[in-house]
N, C-alpha and C positions, 0 to 999 in steps of 0.2 A: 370488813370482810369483802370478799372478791365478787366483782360482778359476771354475770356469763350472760355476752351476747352467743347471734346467730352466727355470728365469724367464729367463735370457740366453740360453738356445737358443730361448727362445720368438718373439726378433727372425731366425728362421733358416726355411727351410720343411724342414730335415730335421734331427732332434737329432746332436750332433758325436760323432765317432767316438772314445772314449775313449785308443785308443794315437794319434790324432791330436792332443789335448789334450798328452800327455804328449811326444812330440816336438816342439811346438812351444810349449815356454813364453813366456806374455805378460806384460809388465811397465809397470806406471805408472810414465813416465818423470818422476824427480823429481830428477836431478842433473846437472850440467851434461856428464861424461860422455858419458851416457845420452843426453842430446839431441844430442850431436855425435854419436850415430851414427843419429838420427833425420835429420840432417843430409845425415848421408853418402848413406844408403838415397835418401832422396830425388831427392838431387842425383845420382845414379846413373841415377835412372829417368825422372823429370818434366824434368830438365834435358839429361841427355845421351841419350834415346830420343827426348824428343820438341820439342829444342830449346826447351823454356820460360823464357825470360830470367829471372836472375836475380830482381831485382825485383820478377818477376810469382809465379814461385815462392813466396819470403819476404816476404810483401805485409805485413805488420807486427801478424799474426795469431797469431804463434807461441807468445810469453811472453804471451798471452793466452788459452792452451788448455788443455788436457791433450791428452797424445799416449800412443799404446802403441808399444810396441817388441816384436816379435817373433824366437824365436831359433831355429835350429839345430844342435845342437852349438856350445852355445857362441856362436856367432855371430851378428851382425843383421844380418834377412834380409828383414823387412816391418814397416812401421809405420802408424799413421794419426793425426788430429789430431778432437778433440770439442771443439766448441763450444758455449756455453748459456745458451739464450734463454728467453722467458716461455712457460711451456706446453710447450717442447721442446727438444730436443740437436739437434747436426746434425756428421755426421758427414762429411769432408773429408779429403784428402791420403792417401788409400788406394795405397798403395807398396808392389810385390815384387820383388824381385832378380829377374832374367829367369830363373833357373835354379831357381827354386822355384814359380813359377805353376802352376797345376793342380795344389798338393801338397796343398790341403787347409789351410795357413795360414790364406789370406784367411779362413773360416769360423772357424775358432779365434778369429782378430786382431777378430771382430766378436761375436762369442761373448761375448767377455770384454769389448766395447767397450758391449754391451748390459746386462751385469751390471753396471757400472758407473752405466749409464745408469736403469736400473729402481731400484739402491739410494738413487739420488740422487733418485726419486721420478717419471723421469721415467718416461712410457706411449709417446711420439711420437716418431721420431727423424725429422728429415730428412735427405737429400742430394741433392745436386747430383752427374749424373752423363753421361756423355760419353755421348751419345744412341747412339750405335751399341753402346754395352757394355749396354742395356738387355734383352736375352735372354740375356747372363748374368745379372745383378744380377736378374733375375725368376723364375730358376729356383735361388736361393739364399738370396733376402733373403723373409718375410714383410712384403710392399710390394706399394703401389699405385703408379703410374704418376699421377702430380698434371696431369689433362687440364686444369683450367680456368687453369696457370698458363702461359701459354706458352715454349717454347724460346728458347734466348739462347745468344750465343757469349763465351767469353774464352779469350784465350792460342791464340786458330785454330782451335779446336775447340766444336761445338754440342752445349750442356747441357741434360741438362730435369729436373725434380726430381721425386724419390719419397720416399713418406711409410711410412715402417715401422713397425709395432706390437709395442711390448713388453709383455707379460706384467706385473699386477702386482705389486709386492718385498712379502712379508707384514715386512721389515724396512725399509723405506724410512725416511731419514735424514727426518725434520720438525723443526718448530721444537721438539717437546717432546722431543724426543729426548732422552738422555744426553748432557748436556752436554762433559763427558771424550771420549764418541764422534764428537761432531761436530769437536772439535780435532785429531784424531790425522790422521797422512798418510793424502792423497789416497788413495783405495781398499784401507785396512789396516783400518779402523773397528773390526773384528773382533778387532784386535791391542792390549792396553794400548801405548801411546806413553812417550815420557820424558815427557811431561807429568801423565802419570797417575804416574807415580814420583814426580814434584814434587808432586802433591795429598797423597801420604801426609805430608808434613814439616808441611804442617796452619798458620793463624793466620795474620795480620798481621804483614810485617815494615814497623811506621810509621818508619822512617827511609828508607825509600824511596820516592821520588816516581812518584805516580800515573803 
């Protein structure tokens, strides 16, 4: 599961509550598992609360992102989807089971979505958010309210976007980085991989094609 430093609470305007972290573990979804319950979560909330057509839901954004998945007991209970651009992340499909809203997740699920996002280098996140949830998301997120982009509607509902600052990683992944680091799964960097087990066997095997 994902760590949350003081750099990912720094995308938050209050630092997370420590038995909060540890009741709701968050996970880089990397298996297909894992995304059918990112799936499910979803299609629970964006499809069956507020009627979002298919389609419009799974716009063909998915296997092009990274997602977290959030748990309780075991369970998945919130997710979101990060995408990433020049200069910044943007953060999308923010999803909770109706019986866990106001628990404190969401801040965890962004916590660890900005940790992510500051080790990858990034400083900016954006979102796109349903104009009327803007006195929450301004009494949670470290955001501005983006006045010179105007509102727009999809899916029936009117968005308008904010711009949140992260903290910056004294570890952020760059081009010089360790090279072994920048291969290992999506958000483990921290963790030697199988591939670092393969670096120790050492040499050229020339019977095999480039």
């Amino acid at each position: 599961m994902l760590k949350i430093s003081p750099i990912g609470e720094s995308g938050l305007l209050k630092p997370l509550d420590p038995d909060l972290v540890e009741q709701f573990p968050v996970e880089m979804v990397r298996t297909l598992d894992s995304y059918q319950k990112v799936v499910a979560v979803r299609a629970m909330t964006f499809m069956g609360e507020q009627d979002c057509p298919y389609e419009e839901e799974y716009d063909g954004n998915d296997l092009c992102a990274n997602h977290l998945l959030a748990y309780y007991k075991g369970q998945p209970i919130a997710t979101l989807r990060m995408r990433w651009f020049a200069g910044f992340g943007k953060i999308e499909r923010v999803s909770v089971l109706p019986a866990h809203r106001g628990s404190g997740v969401v801040k965890v699920m962004l916590g660890a979505a900005f940790e992510i996002s500051a080790r990858k280098g990034f400083r900016r996140m954006l979102a796109q958010i349903q104009t009327r949830l803007w006195p929450l998301w301004s009494k949670t997120l470290n955001c501005r309210m983006m006045d010179d982009h105007p509102n727009f509607y999809f899916s029936d509902y009117e968005y308008c976007e904010i711009e949140i600052s992260i903290a910056a990683h004294p570890e952020a992944i760059r081009s010089n980085s360790d090279p072994l680091t920048i291969i290992r799964p999506e958000g483990d960097w921290d963790t030697p991989g199988i591939l670092d087990q393969s670096a120790s066997r050492g040499g050229d095997i020339k019977t095999v094609a480039a």
